[in-house]
Every structure is written in structure tokens, then in C-alpha cells.
C-alpha positions in Angstrom: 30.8 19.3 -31.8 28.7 18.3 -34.6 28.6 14.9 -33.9 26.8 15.3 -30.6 23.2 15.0 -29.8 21.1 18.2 -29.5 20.3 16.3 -25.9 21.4 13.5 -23.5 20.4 9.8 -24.3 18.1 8.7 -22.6 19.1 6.3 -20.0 19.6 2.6 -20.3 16.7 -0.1 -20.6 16.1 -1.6 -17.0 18.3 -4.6 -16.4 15.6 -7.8 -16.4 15.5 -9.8 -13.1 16.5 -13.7 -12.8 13.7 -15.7 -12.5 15.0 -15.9 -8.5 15.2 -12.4 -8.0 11.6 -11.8 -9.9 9.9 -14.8 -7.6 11.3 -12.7 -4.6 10.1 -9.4 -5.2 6.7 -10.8 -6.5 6.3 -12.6 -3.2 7.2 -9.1 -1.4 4.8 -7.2 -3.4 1.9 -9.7 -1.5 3.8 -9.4 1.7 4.5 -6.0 2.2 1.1 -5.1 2.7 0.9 -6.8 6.3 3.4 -4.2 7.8 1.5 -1.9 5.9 -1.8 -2.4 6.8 -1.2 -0.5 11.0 -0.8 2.5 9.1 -4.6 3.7 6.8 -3.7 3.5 3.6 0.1 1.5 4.1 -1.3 -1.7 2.7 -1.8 -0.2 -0.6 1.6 1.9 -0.7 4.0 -0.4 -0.3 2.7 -3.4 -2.6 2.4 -0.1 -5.2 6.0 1.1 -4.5 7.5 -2.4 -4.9 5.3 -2.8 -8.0 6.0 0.8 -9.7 10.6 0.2 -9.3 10.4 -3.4 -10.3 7.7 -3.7 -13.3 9.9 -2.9 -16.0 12.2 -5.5 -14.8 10.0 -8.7 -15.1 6.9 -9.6 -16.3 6.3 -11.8 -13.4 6.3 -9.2 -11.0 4.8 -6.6 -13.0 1.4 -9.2 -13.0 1.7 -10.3 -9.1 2.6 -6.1 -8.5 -1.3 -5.2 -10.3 -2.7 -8.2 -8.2 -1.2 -7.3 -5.1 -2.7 -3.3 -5.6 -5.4 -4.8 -6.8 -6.4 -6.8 -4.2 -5.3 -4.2 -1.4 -7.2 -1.6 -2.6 -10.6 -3.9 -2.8 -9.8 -4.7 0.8 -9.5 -1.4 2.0 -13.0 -0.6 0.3 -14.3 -3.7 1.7 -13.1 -2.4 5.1 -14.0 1.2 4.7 -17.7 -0.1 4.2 -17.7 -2.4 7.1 -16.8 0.3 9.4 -19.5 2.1 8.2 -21.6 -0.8 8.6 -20.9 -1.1 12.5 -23.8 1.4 13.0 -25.7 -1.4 12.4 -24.1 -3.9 14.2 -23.0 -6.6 11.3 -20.5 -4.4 10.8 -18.3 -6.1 13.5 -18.9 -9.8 11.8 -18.3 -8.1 8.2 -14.8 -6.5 10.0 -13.5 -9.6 11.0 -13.8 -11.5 7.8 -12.5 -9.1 5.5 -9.3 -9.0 8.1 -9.3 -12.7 7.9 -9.6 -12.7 3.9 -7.2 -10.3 3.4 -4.7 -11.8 5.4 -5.4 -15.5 4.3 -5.4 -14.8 0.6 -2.3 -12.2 1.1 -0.3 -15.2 2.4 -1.5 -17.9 -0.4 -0.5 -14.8 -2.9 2.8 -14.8 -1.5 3.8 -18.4 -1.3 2.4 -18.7 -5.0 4.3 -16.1 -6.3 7.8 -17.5 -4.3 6.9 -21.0 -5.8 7.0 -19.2 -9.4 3.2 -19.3 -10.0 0.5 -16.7 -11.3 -1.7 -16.5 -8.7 -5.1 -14.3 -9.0 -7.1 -12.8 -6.2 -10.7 -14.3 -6.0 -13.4 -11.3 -5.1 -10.9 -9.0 -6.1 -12.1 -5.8 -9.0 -9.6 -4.8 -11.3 -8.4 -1.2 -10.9 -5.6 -1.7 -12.8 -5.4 -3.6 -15.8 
């Protein structure tokens, strides 16, 4: 009994990812947001769920995971303060391009990150760093 531990090991490093299985779940961390996004705040959980299990993992998705929250979490501000805006009418204008932003740069994201590239978000403010 003596030669035992006073408590359980900790458990085992996470296994890393292959460079195919990190350019997958990069790519989802930009993608999962779309689904999300019918739901208020489901554009930021599940880019922040994928990025929280895998980030340990790889490197590669553990930078695309920060840009994916990141970015969804400037959008929703941006979007917050355009509904607020359509008191005064330019809120409707500012509505639509933040929808068409989000959804352009979300898909450029994602096809950078499956073709094995760092990609960063333009107009985006770091949260997380």
C-alpha cells in the first residue's frame, strides 16, 4: 500500500489531432455558427463548444476556435446595436450588412481553415487572446 499515490493520476494528455482531423474541426468552428445563429446567442455557443473540447488537441484549431468566438461575438454586438438603431431608421441598412458580413466572412473563414490556412477576421475586436 505504500507504493500508491495519496490520490489518482491525473488523466492522460489529450491525444493531438492529424493535420486532417484539425483542418476539419477548424473549418466547423467557422461553420457552426450558421445553424446557430436562429437561436440569440447560438452563433457564439457552438463555435465556443467546438473550440473549448478541441483546443488542447491542435494548435490549429485552438487559433481558428478564438477567431471564430471572436468574430461571433463582435457580430452579435454589431447586431445588437443595429437593432437598436432601427428607431432611427439606418438601422434596417446597418442590419443587412452586418448579416451579409457575418455570413460572407464566416464562409471565407471556413474554406481557409479546410485549405490548412490561418485566416483572421477583419473588423473583428479581440475578446479572447
Amino acid at each position: 500500500m505504500e507504493n500508491q499515490p495519496p490520490y489518482p493520476p491525473s488523466s492522460p494528455a489529450p491525444i493531438p489531432l492529424n493535420d486532417s482531423d484539425a483542418r476539419m474541426w477548424a473549418m466547423l468552428a467557422h461553420l457552426s455558427a450558421i445553424p446557430g445563429s436562429f437561436v440569440l446567442i447560438g452563433s457564439i455557443v457552438a463555435p465556443l463548444v467546438i473550440w473549448q473540447i478541441q483546443k488542447d488537441r491542435s494548435a490549429f484549431v485552438d487559433y481558428h476556435g478564438k477567431e471564430a468566438v471572436n468574430f461571433q461575438i463582435t457580430m452579435a454586438i454589431a447586431a445588437a446595436v443595429s437593432f437598436l438603431l432601427m428607431i432611427l431608421v439606418i438601422g434596417v441598412f446597418l442590419i443587412f450588412v452586418v448579416g451579409v458580413v457575418w455570413l460572407v466572412f464566416t464562409i471565407i473563414a471556413a474554406v481557409k481553415a479546410n485549405n490548412g490556412e490561418y485566416y483572421q477576421y477583419p473588423l473583428t475586436y479581440r475578446f479572447i487572446k
